[in-house]
N, C-alpha and C positions, 0 to 999 in steps of 0.2 A: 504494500500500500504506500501513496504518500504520503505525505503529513499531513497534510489537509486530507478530514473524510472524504469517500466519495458523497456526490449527492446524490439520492436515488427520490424519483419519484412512482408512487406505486398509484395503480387507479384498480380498485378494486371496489365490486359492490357487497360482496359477502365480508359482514365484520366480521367472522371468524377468522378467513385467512386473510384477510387485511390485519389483523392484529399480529398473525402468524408469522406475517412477509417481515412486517416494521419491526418486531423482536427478535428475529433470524439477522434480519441486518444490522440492526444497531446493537446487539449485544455481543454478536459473534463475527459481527464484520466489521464495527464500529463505522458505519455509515450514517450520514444526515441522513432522514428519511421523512417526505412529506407524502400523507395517503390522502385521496381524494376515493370518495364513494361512488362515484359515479364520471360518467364524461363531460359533462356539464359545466366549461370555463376550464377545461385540462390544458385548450393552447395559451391562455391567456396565465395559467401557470408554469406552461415551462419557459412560455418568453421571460420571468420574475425568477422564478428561480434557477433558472439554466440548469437541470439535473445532469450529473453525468450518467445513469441508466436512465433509462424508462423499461417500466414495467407495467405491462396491462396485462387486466382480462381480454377476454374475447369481445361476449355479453357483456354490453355497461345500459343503466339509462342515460336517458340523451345522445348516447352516442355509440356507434361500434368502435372498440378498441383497435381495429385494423385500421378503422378510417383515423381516429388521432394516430397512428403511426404515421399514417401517409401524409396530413399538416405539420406533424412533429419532424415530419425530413425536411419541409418547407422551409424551419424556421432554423434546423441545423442538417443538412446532410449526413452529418457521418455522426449523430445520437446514435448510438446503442439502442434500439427492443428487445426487448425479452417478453414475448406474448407468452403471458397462459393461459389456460382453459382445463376446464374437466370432460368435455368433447373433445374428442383426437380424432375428428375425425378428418378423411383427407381433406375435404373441398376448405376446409378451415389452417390446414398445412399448407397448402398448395397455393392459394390467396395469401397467409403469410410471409411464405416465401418469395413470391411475386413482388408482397411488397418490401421485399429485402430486412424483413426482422432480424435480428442476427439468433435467438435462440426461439426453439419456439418448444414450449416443456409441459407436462401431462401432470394436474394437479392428481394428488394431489403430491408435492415439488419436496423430494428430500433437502431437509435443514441444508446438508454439505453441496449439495447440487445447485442448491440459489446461493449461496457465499461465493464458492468455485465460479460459478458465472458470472456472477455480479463484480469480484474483485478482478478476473480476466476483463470484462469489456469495459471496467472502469480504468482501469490501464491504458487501454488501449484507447479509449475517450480523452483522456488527461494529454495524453502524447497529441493526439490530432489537433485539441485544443492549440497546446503551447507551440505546434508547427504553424498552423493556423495564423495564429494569436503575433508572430513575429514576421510575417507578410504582410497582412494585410493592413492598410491605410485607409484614414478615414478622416476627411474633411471637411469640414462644418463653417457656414457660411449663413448670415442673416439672408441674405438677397443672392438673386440670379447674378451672375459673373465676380461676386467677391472670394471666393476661392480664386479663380482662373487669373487675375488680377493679382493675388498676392503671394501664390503656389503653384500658379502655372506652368513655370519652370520645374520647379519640385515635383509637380503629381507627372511629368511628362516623362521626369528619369526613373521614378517607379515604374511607371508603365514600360519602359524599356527595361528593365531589371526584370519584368515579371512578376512586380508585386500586385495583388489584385485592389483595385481603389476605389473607394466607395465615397461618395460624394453627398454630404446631407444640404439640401436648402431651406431654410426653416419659413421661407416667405416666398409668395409669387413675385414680390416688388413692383406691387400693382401702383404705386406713386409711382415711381420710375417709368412707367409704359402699360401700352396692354399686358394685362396675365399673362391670355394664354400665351400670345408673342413670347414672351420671356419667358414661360415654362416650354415652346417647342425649343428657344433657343438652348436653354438649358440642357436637354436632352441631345439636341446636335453636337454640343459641347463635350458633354458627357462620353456621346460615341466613340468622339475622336481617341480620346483617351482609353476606350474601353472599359468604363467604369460605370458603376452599378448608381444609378442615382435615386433617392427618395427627395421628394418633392413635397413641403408642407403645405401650409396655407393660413400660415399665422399672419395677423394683420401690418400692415407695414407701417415701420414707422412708431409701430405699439408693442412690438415684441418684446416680453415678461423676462426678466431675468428668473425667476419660481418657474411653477406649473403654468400652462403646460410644455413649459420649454425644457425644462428640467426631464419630466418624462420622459417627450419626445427624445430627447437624445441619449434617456437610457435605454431606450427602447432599441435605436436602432444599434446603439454599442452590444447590449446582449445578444442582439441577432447575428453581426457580424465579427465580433470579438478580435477587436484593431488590436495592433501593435503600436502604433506612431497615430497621435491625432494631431492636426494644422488647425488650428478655429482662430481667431482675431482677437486681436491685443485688448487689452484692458486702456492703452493710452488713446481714447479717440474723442472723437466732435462728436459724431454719429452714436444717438440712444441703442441703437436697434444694436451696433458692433459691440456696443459695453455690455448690453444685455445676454447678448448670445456666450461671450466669455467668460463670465460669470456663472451664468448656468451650465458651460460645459466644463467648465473647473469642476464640477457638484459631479457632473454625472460619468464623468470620463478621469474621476477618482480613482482607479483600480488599470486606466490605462497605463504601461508602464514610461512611453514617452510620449510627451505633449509638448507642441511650442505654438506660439503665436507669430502671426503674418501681420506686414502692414498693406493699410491702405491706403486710398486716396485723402483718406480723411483721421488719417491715424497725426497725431500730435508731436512736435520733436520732443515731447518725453517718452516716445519709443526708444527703449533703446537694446537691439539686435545685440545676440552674444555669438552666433553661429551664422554664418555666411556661407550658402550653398551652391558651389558653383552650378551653372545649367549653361556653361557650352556645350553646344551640339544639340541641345531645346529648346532654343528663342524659334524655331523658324513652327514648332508643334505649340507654345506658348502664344504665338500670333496669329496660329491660326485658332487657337482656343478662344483668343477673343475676337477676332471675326464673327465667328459663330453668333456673339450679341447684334446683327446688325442693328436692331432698335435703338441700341447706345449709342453707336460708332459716330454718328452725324451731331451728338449735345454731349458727348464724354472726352473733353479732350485726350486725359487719362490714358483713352483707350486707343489713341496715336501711335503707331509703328515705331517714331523715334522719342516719343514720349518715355514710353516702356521700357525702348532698348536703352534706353540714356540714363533711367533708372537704373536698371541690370547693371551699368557699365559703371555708374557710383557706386555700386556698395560691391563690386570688386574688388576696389583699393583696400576692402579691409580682408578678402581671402586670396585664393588663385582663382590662375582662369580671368578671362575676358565677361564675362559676366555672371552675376550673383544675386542668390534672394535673402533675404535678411529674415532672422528668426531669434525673437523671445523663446529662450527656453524657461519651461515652467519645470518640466522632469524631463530625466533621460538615464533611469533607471537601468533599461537594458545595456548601456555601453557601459563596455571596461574597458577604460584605455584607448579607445576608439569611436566617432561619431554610428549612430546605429544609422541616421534618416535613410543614405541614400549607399546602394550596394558600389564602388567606385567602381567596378566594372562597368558598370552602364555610363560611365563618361563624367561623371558628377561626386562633385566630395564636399562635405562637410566641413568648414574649417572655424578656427577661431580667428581673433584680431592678432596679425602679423605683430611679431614682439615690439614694445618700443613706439606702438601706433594708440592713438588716442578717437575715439570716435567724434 
């Protein structure tokens, strides 16, 4: 085992062996264990608690246990099932199967045979997480194009690295322009990069530093379980930027490296301690902000030599020809070495040249 118990969630409608399951684990496996009776709000449990098993019945109310496995892949691929039942019969193996369960066991389930299972695919859960967990990137942004603006360079050497990049926008930036305009741009944007994007619709210009901004962004962190989060400095003009940093200080608590970006509107009390080169990414960073045409004609910001002329100042404080500036809040992951950006993919992480003052 690890250190930390596994978490197991059990959905069981019989309190007998729902008592049976939770005392086999937790006494002899020493696992957290949360039992639900039925199916009834099971995915709205494992998005909160990220269980490392899952264990269901077949037969549940509210729901077939086959079918939360099949939403439970939705929200993680690689959860562990462990289906049981007291019917073994095929068409109930054969559907489980299909739906890739990894054990599927005939109540009623010897004590050593659910420990044995349980601490095997909790294993092997832990593991995927933490590979998972050291990939993936995860960007948060009040409004359409303030990622791409301030990490554009950055999410474009991940994406070359191979890191998978996940992009939150917590607002349409319905003041800024049409919605939908700026949610198809969003999504054009998104493509480029290959990157997963969730799209809010919190009011612009109003957005909560609390609920539900706080939620939202734990929501989408337990779905995707980042490694590296980019969200926006605490130093800005902009209510909407101070809000979203604030709130994802709260919810991106347990990420192990976090830094903030600047903006257009960020204050010279930013002040950058890692400087990321992105030569050989200004030409995927320009075209990430093309993608905004709606902006392009009243942002001057979003000018080809605007941006580059940015990039090409805050190089004089790393290497390379151009650079994006980064508050670090954490960087837990790295020993001895910047974790953001893999330097094979052309981009490195540096601090301020000795001897240099910002």
């Amino acid at each position: 085992m690890t250190d930390a118990p596994y978490r197991v969630l059990v959905i069981e409608d019989d309190e007998d062996v729902a008592l049976f399951t939770r005392t086999v684990l937790e006494k002899r496996a020493g696992c957290d264990v949360r039992v639900l009776y039925s199916g009834i709000g099971a995915i709205d449990v494992v998005r909160e608690f990220r269980p490392d098993v899952l264990v269901t019945d077949v037969e549940l109310p509210g729901a077939s246990g086959l079918d939360i496995l099949e939403q439970a892949r939705v929200i993680d691929p690689s959860l562990p099932v462990i289906v049981m039942t007291a019917h073994a019969s095929v068409d109930y193996a054969v559907r489980a199967l299909r739906d890739r369960a990894d054990e599927f066991l005939t109540k009623p389930v010897p004590s050593t045979v659910l420990v044995d299972t349980v601490h095997r695919l909790g294993a092997r859960s832990r593991q995927a997480a933490a590979a998972r967990q050291k990939r993936t990137v995860l960007a948060i942004g009040a409004h359409p194009d303030d990622v791409e603006i301030g990490v554009g360079g950055v999410l474009a050497a991940h994406a070359a690295a191979g890191d998978p990049i996940v992009i939150l926008t917590l607002s349409r930036g319905a003041r800024g322009g049409a919605a939908d305009d700026r949610q198809h741009e969003s999504l054009a944007s998104a493509e480029i990069l290959g990157a997963r994007l969730f799209m809010e619709d919190l009011e612009d210009t109003r957005i909560p530093n609390s609920d539900p901004t706080v939620g939202i962004i734990e929501r989408v962190v337990a779905e995707v379980s980042p490694g590296i989060v980019y969200t926006h400095t605490k130093n800005e003009r902009h209510q909407d930027h101070r809000s979203v940093h604030e709130a994802a200080l709260v919810a991106t608590r347990k990420v192990p490296t976090v830094a903030c970006f600047q903006s257009p509107s960020s204050t010279i009390e930013f002040r950058p301690s890692r400087f990321v080169t992105i030569d050989g990414h200004t030409d995927t960073k320009l075209a990430l902000l093309r993608a905004f045409a709606s902006q392009a004609g009243i942002r001057d910001y979003l000018e080809p030599d605007f941006v580059l002329a940015t990039a090409r100042y805050w190089s004089r404080f790393g290497t390379g020809r151009y650079s994006e500036p980064l508050e670090i809040i954490r960087d837990s992951a790295a020993i001895g070495a910047p974790s953001f950006i893999d330097t094979s993919a052309g981009a490195v992480a540096s601090s301020p040249r000795a001897g240099e003052e910002m």
